[in-house]
C-alpha positions as CSV (number, residue, x, y, z in Angstrom):
1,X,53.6,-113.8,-23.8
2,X,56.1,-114.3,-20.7
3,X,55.6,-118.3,-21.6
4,X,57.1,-117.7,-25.0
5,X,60.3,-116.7,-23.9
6,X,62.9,-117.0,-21.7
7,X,63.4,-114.8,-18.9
8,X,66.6,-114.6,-16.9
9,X,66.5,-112.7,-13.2
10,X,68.9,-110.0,-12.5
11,X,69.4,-107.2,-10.4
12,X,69.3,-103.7,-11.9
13,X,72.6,-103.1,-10.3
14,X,74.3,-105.6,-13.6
15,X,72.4,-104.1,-16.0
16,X,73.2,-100.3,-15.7
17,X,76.0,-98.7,-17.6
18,X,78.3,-97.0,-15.4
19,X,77.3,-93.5,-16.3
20,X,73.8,-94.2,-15.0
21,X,75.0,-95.2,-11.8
22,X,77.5,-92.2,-11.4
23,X,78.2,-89.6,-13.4
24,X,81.5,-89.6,-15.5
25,X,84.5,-87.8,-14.1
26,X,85.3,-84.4,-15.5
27,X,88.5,-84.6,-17.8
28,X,90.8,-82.5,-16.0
29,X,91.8,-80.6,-19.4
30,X,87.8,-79.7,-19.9
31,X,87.9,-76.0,-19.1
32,X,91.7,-75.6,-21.3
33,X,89.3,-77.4,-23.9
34,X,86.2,-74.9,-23.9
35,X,88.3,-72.0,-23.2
36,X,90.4,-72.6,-26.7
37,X,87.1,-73.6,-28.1
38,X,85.5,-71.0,-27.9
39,X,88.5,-68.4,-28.5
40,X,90.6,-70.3,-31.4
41,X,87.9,-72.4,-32.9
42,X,87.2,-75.9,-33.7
43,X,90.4,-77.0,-36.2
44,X,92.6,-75.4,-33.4
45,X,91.2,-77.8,-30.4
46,X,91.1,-80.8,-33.1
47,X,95.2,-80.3,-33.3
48,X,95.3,-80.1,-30.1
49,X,93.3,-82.4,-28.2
50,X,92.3,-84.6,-30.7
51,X,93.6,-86.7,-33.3
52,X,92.4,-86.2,-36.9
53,X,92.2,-89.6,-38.6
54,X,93.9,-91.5,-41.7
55,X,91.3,-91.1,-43.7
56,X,90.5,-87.2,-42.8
57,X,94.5,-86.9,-43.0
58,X,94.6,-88.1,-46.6
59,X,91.8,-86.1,-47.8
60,X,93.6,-83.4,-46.5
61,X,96.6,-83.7,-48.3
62,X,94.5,-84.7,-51.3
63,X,92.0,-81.5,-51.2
64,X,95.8,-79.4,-50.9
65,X,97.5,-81.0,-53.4
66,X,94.3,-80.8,-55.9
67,X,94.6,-76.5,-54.9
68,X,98.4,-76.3,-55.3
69,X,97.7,-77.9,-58.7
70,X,94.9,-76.0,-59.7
71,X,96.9,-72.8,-59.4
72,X,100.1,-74.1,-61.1
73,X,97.8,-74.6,-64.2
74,X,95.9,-71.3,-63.9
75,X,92.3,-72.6,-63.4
């Protein structure tokens, strides 16, 4: 098989990704994060550390504008 393709040498040190060489450093926000996680809930840390997207954004608005129109009309 090895004479079928073409092998390249290379240390391991190139080929890791960094996270398997070290491990990732620890936000310094994490605990704020999992304290108001676990507290005020998921929506509440999504406001507030994270950014919802366009396309969540517009179905948003959509999915409140379809309820405020629903109860103008009585249904």
């Amino acid at each position: 098989m090895k004479d079928r393709m073409t092998v390249i040498p290379a240390k391991l040190e190139d080929c890791l990704q960094p996270n398997l060489q070290h491990p990732s450093v620890i936000h310094p926000k994490r605990m704020n994060f999992e304290q108001d996680y676990q507290c005020k809930g998921f929506e509440y840390v999504m406001k507030k550390y994270g950014e919802i997207g366009w396309k969540q954004k517009v179905g948003k608005t959509k999915w409140k504008a379809k309820r405020i129109v629903k109860k103008l009309i009585g249904k």
